[in-house]
C-alpha positions in Angstrom: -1.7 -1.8 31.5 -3.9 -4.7 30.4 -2.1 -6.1 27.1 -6.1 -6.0 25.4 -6.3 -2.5 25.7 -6.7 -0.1 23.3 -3.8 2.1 24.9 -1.3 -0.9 24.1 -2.6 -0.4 20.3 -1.8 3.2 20.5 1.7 2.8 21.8 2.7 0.4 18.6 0.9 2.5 16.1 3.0 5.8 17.4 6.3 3.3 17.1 5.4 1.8 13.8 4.3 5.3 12.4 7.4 6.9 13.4 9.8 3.8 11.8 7.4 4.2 8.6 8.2 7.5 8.4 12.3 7.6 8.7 11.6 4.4 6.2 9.5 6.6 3.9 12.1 9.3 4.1 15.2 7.5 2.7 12.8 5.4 0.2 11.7 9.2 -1.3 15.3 10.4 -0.8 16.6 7.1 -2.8 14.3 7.7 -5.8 15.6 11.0 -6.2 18.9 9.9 -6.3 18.4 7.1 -8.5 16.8 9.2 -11.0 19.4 12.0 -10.4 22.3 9.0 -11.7 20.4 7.7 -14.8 17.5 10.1 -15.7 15.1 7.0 -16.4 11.7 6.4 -14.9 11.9 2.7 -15.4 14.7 3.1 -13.0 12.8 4.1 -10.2 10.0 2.0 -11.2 12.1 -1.4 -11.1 13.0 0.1 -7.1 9.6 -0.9 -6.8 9.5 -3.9 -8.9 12.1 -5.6 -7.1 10.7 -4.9 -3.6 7.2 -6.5 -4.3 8.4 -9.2 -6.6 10.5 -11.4 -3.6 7.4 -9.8 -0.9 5.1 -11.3 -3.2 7.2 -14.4 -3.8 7.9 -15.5 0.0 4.6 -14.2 1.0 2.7 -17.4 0.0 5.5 -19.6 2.1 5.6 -17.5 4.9 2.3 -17.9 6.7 2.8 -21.1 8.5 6.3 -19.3 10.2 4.2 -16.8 11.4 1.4 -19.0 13.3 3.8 -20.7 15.0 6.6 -17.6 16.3 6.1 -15.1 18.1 5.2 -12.1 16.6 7.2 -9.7 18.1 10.3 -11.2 17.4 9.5 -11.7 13.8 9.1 -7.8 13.7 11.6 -7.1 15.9 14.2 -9.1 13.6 12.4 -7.9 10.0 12.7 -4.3 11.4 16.5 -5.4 12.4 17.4 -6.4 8.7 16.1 -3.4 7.1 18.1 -1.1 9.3 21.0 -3.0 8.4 20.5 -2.8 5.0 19.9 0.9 5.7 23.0 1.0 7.3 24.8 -0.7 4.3 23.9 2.0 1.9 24.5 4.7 4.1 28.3 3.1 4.3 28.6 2.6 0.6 27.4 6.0 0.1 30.3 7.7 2.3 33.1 5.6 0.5 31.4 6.7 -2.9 30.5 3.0 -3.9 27.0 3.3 -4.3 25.5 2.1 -7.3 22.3 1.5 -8.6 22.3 -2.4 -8.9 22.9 -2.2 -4.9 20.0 -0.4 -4.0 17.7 -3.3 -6.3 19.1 -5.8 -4.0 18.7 -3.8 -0.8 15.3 -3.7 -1.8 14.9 -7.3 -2.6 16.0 -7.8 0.8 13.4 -5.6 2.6 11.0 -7.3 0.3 12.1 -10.5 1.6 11.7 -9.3 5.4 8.4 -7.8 4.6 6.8 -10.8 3.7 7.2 -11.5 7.5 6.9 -8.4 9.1 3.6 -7.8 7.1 1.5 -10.4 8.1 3.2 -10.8 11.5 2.1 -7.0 12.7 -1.2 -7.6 11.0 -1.5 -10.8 13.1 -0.4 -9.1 15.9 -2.6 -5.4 15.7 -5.7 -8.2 15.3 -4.7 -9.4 18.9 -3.7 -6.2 20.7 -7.1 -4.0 19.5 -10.5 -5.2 20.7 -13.0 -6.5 18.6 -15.2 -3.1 18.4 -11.9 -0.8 17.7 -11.2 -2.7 14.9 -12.2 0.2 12.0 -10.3 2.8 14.9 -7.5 1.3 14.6 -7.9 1.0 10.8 -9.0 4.5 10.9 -5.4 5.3 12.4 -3.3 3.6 10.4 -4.9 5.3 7.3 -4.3 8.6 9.0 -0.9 7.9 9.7 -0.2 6.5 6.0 -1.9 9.7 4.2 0.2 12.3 6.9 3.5 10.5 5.8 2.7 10.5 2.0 2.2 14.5 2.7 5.4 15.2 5.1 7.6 12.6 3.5 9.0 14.7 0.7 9.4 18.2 2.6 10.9 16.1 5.5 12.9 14.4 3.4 14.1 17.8 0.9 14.6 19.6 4.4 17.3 17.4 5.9 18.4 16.5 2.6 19.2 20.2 1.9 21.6 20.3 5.1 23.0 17.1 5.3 22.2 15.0 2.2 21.1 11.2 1.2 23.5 10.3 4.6 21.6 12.8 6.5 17.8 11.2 5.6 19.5 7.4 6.2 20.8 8.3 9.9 17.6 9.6 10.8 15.6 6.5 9.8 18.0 5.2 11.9 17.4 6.8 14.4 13.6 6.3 13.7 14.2 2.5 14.0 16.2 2.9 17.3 12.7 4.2 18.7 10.6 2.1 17.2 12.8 -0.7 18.4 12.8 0.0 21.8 9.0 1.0 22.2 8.5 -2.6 20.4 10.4 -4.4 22.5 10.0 -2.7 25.8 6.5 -0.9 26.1 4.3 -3.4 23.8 2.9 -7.3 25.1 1.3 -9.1 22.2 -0.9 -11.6 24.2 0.0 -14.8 21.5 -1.9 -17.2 20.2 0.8 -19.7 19.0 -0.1 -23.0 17.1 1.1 -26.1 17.4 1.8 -28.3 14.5 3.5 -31.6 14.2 7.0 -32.7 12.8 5.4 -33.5 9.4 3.7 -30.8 9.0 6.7 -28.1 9.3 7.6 -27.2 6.0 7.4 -24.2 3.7 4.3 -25.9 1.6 2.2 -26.2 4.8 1.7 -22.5 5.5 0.6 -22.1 1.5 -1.5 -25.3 2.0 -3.6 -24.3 4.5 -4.2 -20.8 3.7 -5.5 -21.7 0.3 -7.5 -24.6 1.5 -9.2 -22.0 4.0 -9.5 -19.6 1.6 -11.3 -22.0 -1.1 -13.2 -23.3 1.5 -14.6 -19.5 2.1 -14.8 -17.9 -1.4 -16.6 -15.1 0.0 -12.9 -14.2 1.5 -11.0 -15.3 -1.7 -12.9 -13.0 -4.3 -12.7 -10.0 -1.7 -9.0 -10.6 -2.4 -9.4 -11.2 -5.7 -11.1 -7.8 -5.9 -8.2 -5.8 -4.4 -6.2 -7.3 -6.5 -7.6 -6.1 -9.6 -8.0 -2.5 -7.7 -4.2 -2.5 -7.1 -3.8 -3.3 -10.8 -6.1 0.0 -12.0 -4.7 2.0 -9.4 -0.6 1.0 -10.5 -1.1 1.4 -14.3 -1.9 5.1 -13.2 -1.5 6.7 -9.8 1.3 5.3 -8.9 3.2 5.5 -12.7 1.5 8.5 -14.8 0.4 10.9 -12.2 3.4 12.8 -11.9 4.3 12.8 -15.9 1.0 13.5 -16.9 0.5 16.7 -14.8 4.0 18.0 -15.5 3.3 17.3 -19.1 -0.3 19.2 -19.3 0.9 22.0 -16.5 4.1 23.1 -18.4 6.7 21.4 -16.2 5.0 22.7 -13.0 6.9 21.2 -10.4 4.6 23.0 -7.9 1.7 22.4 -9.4 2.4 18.6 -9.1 3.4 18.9 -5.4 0.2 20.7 -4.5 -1.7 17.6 -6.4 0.4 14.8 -4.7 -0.4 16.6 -1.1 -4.0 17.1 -1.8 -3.8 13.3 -2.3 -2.6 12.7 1.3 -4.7 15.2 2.8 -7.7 13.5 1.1 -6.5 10.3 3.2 -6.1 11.9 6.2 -9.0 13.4 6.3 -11.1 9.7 5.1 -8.9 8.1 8.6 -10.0 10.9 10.6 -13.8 10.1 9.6 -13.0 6.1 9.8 -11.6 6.7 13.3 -14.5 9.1 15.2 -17.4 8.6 13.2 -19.6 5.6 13.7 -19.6 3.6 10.2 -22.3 1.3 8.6 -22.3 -2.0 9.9 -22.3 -3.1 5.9 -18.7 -3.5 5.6 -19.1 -4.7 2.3 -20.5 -1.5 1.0 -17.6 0.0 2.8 -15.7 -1.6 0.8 -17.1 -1.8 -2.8 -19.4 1.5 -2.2 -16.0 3.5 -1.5 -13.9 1.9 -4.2 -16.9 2.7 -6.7 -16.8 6.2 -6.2 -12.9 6.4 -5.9 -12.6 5.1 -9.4 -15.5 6.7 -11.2 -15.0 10.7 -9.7 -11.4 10.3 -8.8 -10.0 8.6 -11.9 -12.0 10.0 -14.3 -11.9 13.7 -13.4 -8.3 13.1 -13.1 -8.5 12.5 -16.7 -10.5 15.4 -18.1 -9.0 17.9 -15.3 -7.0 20.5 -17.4 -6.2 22.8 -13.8 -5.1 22.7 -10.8 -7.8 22.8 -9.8 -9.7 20.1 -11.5 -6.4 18.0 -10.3 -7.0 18.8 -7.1 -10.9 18.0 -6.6 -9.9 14.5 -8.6 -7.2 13.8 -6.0 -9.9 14.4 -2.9 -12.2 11.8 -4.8 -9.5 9.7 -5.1 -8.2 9.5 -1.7 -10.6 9.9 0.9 -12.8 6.7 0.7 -9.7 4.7 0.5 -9.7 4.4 4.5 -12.8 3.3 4.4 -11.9 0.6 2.0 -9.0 -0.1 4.6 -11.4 -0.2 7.4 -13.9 -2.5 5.7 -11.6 -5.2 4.9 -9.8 -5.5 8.2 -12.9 -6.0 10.1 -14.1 -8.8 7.5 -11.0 -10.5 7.9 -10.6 -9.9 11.7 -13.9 -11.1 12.1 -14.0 -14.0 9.8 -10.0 -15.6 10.1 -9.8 -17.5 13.4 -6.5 -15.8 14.9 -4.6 -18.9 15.5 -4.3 -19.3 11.4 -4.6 -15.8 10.6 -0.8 -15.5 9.8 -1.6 -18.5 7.4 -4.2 -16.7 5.6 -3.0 -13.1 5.8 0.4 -14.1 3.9 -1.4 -15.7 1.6 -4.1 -12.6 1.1 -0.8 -10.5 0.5 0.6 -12.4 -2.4 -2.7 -13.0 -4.1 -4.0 -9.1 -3.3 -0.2 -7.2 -4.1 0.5 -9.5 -7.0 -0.6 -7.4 -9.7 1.3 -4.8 -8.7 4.8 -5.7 -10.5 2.9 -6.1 -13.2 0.8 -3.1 -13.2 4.3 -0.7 -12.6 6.0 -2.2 -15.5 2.7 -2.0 -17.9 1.3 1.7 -16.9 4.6 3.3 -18.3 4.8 0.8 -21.3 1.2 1.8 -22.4 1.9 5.4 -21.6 4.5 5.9 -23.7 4.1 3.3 -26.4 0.0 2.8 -27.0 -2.2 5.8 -25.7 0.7 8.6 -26.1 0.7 7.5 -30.2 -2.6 6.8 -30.5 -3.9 10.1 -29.3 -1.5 12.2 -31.1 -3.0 10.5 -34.1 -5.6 11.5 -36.4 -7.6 8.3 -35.7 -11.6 9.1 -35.4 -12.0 7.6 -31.9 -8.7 9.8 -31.0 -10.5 13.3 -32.0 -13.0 12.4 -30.2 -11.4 12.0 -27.3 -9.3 15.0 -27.6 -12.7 17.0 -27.3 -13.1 15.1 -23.8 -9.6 15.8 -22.4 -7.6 17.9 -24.6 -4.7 17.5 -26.8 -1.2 17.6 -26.6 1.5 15.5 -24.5 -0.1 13.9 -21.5 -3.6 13.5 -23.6 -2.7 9.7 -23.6 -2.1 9.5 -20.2 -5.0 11.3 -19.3 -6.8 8.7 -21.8 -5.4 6.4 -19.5 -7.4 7.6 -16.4 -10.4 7.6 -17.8 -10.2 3.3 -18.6 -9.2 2.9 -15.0 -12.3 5.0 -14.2 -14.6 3.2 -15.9 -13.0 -0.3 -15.2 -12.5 0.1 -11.8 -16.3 1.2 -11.0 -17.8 -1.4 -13.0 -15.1 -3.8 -11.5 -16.4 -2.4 -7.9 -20.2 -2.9 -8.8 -19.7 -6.5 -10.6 -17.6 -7.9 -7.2 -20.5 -6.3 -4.8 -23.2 -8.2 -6.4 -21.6 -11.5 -6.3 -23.3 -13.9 -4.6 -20.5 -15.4 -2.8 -19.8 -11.8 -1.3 -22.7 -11.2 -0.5 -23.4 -14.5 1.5 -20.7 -13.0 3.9 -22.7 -10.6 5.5 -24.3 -13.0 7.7 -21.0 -14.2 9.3 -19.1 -11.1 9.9 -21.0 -9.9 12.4 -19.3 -12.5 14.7 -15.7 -13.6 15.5 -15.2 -17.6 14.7 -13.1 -19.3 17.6 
């Protein structure tokens, strides 16, 4: 089997996928528990705090490593400390040690790892898929993402049911065994490995160079910038209010709020199915910003003035399906546009720049919730009443209020980053792969 193939990129997505899953598992399995010890949301939200803030933190220093290693082995050991870590908990847990403050710095740690592993399988998926699979293989990896999100929990609540926290924990290890062995054994990266001199190996030169290439093409920085500012719109809601808001307007149902958070995956799964077999515009900037437009203004909005089910539902399709196409748009861009020899340079850098608002968007969505719209919308302020005629009254009105500014923000964030002219200028070079 010829390492270029499109058969080699199958074999690691199947590995990978199954890892991400047994990883997704004890990550759900953890929340619950964490919750279950201190009833607190900002709890579970500082699980994720503390596993972006070191990610985000090492990310800009990591780049350089990652050029010149071999990319296997950096996944291969990243994969290696997480199940260790794994297999930490899962030891604490069965001498009734556990505590909170240990599963922070497990997460730290992963964070830590990530920053490698990240870029390095990025890197490395960018070598193994030709040139013309590149939205497939994006088209994949958004299928595979949306299935977990919708199996993850029942997976999870099933073994969990029979065997507990310990029981999730020794099958993502048991995950990581597999994905191990088909990493190591069934997959040939063929590297491209840069060679830098003496004075040049330090943890600055990585962060150097990807900036200088990235101010050098701004087309490629304000792409970046862009996500950015969609991760922050899409943390101060999706991933903090969803679930209090519709518990709050549905009465508590716990159902209800399932059926929501699966439509969401399904919504993804069925946006990777269309990315992988359909032929897609050769715009890849509309791709992006087209997709993102119509995510924020039909899924965020009519998450805000949905009252049902239903309306929940028909807001979470919106929301989710073009995001694959987002996906799929920026990984042919950068592909295309990064020679490979420094895209481990650039791609840490993209992560730190494009997941940096995340920390801050986790910590500030439940903040505003609770302490700004809430209030405000259970006052008798004009612009309040006449919001409440938009999308109802009561506990959750606030955070439904909420919804609607992403909405709106992240449209007209969409159109404003399409037009610009730097942007734009990079349609004429993505079309080809620099040497």
């Amino acid at each position: 089997m010829k390492p270029n193939k499109f058969s080699n990129f199958i074999i690691f997505w199947l590995g990978q996928s199954i890892s991400q899953l047994g990883s997704g598992m004890t990550s759900f399995a953890l929340i619950i528990w964490v919750y279950k010890q201190t009833n607190s949301a900002m709890s579970v939200s500082l699980m994720t705090f503390f596993l972006y803030l070191p990610y985000i933190a090492v990310s800009v220093f990591a780049g350089a490593f990652i050029d010149t290693h071999n990319k296997k082995r950096i996944m291969l050991w990243s994969d290696s400390i997480a199940a260790v870590c794994s297999l930490g908990v899962l030891a604490l847990l069965l001498y009734g040690r556990l505590e909170i403050w240990h599963i922070y710095i497990v997460n730290g740690i992963i964070g830590f790892m990530n920053a490698f592993q990240s870029p390095a399988q990025a890197v490395a998926i960018g070598m193994i898929v030709p040139k013309e699979d590149y939205a497939k293989a994006s088209g994949m990896r958004s299928f595979t993402d949306s299935l977990i999100m919708v199996v993850t929990p029942m997976m999870a609540g099933f073994i969990s049911s029979f065997w507990g926290l310990r029981g999730v924990i020794l099958v993502d290890l048991i995950t990581f065994i597999f994905a191990f062995a088909v990493l190591l054994f069934f997959i040939s990266i063929p590297e491209e490995l840069e060679k830098i001199q003496e004075s040049q190996k330090n943890v600055l030169y990585g962060l150097k160079d990807g900036l200088t290439f990235l101010t050098n093409h701004r087309g490629i920085l304000y792409i970046i910038i862009s996500m950015a500012m969609m991760n922050f719109f899409s943390r101060l809601t999706y991933e903090n209010i969803l679930s209090p808001m519709i518990l709050a307007r549905s009465g508590g149902n716990d159902t209800m709020l399932g059926a929501v958070n699966g439509i969401l995956g399904v919504g993804g799964i069925i946006g990777g199915l269309i990315v992988t077999f359909k032929k897609l515009t050769k715009d890849n900037l509309k791709l992006i910003y087209f997709s993102a437009a119509f995510s924020f203004l039909f899924g965020d909005i009519f998450m805000g003035i949905g009252r049902s089910g239903l309306g929940w539902s028909i807001a979470a399709i919106a929301a989710s399906l073009p995001i694959p196409f987002i996906g799929a748009g920026l990984n042919i861009i950068m592909y295309n546009t990064i020679p490979k020899q420094m895209q481990g340079r650039v791609f840490a850098v993209r992560n730190a720049v494009q997941y940096c608002t995340i920390p801050a968007g986790i910590l500030l969505g439940g903040y505003l919730a609770d302490y700004v719209f809430e209030p405000f919308m259970n006052s008798n302020h004009v612009l309040a009443l006449c919001l409440q005629k938009i999308v109802g009254i009561g506990t959750g009105s606030g955070m439904a209020v909420m919804f609607l500014c992403t909405g709106i923000s992240g449209f007209l964030t969409s159109a404003l980053w399409y037009s610009n002219k730097d942007i734009k200028d990079l349609k004429g070079s993505i079309k080809c792969t620099p040497s």
